[in-house]
MDTraj code that builds the backbone (N, CA, C; nanometers):
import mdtraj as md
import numpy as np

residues = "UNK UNK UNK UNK UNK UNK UNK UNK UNK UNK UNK UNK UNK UNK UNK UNK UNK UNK UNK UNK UNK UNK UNK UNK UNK UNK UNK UNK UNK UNK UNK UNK UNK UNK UNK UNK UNK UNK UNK UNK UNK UNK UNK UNK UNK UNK UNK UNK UNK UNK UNK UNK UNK UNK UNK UNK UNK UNK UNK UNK UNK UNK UNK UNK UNK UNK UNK UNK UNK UNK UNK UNK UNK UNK UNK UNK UNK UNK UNK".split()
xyz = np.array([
    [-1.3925, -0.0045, 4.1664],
    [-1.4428, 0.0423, 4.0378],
    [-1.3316, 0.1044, 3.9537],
    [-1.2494, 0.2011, 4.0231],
    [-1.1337, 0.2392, 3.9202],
    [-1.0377, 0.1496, 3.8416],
    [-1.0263, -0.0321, 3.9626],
    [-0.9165, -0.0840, 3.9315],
    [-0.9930, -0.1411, 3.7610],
    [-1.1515, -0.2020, 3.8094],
    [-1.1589, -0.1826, 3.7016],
    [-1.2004, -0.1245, 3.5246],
    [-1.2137, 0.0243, 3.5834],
    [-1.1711, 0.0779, 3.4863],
    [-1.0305, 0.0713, 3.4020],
    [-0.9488, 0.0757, 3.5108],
    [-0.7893, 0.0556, 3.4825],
    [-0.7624, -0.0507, 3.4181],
    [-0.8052, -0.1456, 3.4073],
    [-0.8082, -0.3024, 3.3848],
    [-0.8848, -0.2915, 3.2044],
    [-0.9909, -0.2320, 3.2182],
    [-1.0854, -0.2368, 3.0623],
    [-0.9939, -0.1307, 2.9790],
    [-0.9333, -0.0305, 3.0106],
    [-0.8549, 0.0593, 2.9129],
    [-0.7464, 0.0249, 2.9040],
    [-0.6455, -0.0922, 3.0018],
    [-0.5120, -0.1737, 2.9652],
    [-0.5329, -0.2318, 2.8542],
    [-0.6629, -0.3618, 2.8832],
    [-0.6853, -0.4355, 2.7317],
    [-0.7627, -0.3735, 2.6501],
    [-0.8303, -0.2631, 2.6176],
    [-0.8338, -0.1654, 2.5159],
    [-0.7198, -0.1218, 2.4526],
    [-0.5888, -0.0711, 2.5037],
    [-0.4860, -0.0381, 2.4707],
    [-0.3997, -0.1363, 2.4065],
    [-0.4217, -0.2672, 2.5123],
    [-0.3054, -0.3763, 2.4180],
    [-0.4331, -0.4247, 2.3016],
    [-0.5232, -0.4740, 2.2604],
    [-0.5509, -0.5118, 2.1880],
    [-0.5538, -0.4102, 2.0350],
    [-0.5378, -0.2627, 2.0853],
    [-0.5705, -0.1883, 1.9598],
    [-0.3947, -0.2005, 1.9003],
    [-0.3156, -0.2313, 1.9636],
    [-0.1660, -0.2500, 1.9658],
    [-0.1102, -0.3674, 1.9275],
    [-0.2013, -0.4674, 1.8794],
    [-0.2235, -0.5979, 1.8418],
    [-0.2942, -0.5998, 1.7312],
    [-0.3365, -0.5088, 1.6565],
    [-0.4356, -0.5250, 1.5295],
    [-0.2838, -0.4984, 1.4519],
    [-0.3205, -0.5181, 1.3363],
    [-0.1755, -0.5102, 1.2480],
    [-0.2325, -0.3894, 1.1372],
    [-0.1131, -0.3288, 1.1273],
    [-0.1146, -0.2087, 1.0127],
    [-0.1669, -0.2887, 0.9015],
    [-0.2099, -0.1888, 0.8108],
    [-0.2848, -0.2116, 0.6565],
    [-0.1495, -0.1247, 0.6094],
    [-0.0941, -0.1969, 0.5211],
    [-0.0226, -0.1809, 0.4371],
    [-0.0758, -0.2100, 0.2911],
    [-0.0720, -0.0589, 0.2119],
    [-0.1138, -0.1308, 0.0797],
    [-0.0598, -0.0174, -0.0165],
    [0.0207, -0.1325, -0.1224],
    [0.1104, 0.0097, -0.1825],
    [0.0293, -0.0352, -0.3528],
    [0.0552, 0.0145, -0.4434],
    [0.0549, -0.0450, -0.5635],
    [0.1155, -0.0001, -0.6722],
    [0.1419, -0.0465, -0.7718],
    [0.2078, 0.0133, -0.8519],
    [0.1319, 0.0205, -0.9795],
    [0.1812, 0.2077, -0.9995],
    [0.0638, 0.1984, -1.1197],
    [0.1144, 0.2462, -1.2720],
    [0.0523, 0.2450, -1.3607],
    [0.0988, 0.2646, -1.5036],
    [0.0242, 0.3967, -1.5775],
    [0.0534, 0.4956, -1.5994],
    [-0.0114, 0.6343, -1.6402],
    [0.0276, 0.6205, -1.8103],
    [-0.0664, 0.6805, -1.8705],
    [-0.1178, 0.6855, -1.9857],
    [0.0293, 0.6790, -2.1313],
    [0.1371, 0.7397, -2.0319],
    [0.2686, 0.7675, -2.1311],
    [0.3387, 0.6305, -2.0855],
    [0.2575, 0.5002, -2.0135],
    [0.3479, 0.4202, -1.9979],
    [0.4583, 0.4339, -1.8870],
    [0.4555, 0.5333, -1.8103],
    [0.5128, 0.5545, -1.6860],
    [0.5253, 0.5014, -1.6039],
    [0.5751, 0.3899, -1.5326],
    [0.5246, 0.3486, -1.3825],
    [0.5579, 0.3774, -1.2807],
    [0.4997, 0.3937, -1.1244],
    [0.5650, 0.4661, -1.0178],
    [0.4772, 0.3762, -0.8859],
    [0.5643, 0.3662, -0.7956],
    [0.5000, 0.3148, -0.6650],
    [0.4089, 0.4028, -0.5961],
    [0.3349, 0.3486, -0.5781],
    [0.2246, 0.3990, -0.4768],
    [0.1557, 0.3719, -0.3514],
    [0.1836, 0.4443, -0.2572],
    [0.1870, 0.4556, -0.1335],
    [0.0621, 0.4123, -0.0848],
    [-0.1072, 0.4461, -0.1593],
    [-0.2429, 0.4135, -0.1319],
    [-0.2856, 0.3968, -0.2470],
    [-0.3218, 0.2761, -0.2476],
    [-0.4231, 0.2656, -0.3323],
    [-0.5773, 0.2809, -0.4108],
    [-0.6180, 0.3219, -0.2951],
    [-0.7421, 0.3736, -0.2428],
    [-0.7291, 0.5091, -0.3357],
    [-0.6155, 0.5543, -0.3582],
    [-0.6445, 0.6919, -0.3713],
    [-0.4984, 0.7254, -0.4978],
    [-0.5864, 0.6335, -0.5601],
    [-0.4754, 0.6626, -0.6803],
    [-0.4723, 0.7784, -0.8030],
    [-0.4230, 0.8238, -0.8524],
    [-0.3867, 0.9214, -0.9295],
    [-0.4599, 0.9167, -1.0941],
    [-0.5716, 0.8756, -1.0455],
    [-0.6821, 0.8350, -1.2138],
    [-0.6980, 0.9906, -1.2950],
    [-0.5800, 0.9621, -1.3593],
    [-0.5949, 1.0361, -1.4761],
    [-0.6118, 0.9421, -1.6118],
    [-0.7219, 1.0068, -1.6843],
    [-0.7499, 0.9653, -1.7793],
    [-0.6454, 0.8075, -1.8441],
    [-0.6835, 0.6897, -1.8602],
    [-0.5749, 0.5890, -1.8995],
    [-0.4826, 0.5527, -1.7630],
    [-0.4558, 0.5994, -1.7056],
    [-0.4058, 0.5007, -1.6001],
    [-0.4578, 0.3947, -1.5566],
    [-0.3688, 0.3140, -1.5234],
    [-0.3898, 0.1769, -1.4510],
    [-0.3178, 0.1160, -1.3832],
    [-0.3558, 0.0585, -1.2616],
    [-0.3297, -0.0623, -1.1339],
    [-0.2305, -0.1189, -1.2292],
    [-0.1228, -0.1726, -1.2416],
    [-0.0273, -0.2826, -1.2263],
    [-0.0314, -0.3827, -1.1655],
    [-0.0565, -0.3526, -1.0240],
    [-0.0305, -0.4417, -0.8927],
    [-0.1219, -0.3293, -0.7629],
    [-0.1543, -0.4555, -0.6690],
    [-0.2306, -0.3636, -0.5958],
    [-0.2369, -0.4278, -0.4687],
    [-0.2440, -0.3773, -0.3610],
    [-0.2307, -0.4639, -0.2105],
    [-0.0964, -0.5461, -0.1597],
    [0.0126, -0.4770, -0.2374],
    [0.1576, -0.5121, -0.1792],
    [0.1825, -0.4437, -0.0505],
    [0.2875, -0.5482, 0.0430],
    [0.2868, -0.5288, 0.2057],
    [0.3890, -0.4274, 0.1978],
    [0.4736, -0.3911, 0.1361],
    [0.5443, -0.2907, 0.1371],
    [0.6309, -0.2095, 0.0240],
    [0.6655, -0.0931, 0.0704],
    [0.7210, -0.0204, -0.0545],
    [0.8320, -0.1559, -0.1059],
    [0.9182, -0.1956, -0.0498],
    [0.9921, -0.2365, -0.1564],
    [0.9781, -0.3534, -0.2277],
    [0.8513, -0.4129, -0.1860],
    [0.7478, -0.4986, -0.3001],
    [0.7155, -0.4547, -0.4016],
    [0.6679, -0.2891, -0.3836],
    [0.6136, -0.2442, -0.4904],
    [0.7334, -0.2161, -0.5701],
    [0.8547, -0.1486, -0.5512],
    [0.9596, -0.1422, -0.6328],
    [0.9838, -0.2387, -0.7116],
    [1.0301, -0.4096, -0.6091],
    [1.0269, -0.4650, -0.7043],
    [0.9653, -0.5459, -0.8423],
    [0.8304, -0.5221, -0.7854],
    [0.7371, -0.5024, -0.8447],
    [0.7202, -0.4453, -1.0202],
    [0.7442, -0.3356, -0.9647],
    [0.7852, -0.2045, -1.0800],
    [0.8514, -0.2703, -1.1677],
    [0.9864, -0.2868, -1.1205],
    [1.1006, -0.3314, -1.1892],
    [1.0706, -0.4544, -1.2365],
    [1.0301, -0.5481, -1.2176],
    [0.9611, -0.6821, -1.2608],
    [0.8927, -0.6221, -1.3970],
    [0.8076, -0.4842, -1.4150],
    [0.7274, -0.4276, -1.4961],
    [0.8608, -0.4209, -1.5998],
    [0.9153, -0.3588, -1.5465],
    [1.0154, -0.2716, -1.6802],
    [1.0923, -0.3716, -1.7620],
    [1.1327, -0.5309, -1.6725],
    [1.1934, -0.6064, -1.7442],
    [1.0994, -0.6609, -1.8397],
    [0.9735, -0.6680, -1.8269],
    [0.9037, -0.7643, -1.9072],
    [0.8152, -0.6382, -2.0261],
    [0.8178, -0.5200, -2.0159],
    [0.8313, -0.4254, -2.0797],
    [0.6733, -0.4121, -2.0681],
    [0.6452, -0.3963, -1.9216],
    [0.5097, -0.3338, -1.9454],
    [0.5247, -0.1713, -1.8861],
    [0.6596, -0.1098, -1.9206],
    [0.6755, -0.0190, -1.8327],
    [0.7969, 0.0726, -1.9686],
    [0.7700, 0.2080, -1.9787],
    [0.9001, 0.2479, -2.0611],
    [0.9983, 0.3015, -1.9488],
    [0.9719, 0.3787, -1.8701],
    [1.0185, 0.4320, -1.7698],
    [1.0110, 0.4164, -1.6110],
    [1.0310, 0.3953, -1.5272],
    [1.0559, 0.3587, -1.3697],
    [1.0657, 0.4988, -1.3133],
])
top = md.Topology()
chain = top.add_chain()
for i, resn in enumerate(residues, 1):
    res = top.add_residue(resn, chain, resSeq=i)
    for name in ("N", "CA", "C"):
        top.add_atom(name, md.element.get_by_symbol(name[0]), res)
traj = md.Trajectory(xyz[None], top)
């Protein structure tokens, strides 16, 4: 009985070690035209006029370039 207990909490362990991180950054645009990366999206910084840019990028430096993609095409005054 212990072995298999031992046995059901190994593949408990590898399978929770096998799910893949949620990565989700986005980049967002605040009311003065600001844009800045963001770490969750879920839990973004809604002040009055802000807005999503981009949303569900796999990592920060997606969202950077991202950003910067913003500023060249001038949906962005500042980075």
């Amino acid at each position: 009985m212990k072995r298999l207990v031992f046995a059901v909490g190994v593949l408990a362990l590898g399978a929770a070690a096998l799910t893949p991180a949620r990565a989700d950054f986005a980049v967002i645009r605040f009311k003065d035209h600001h844009c800045q990366a963001w770490a969750d999206s879920r839990v973004g910084p809604w002040s009055p006029g802000s807005q999503y840019l981009a949303v569900g990028l796999k990592s920060w430096d997606a969202a950077t370039a991202r950003g910067k993609w913003a500023m060249r095409h001038h949906r962005c005054k500042a980075w």
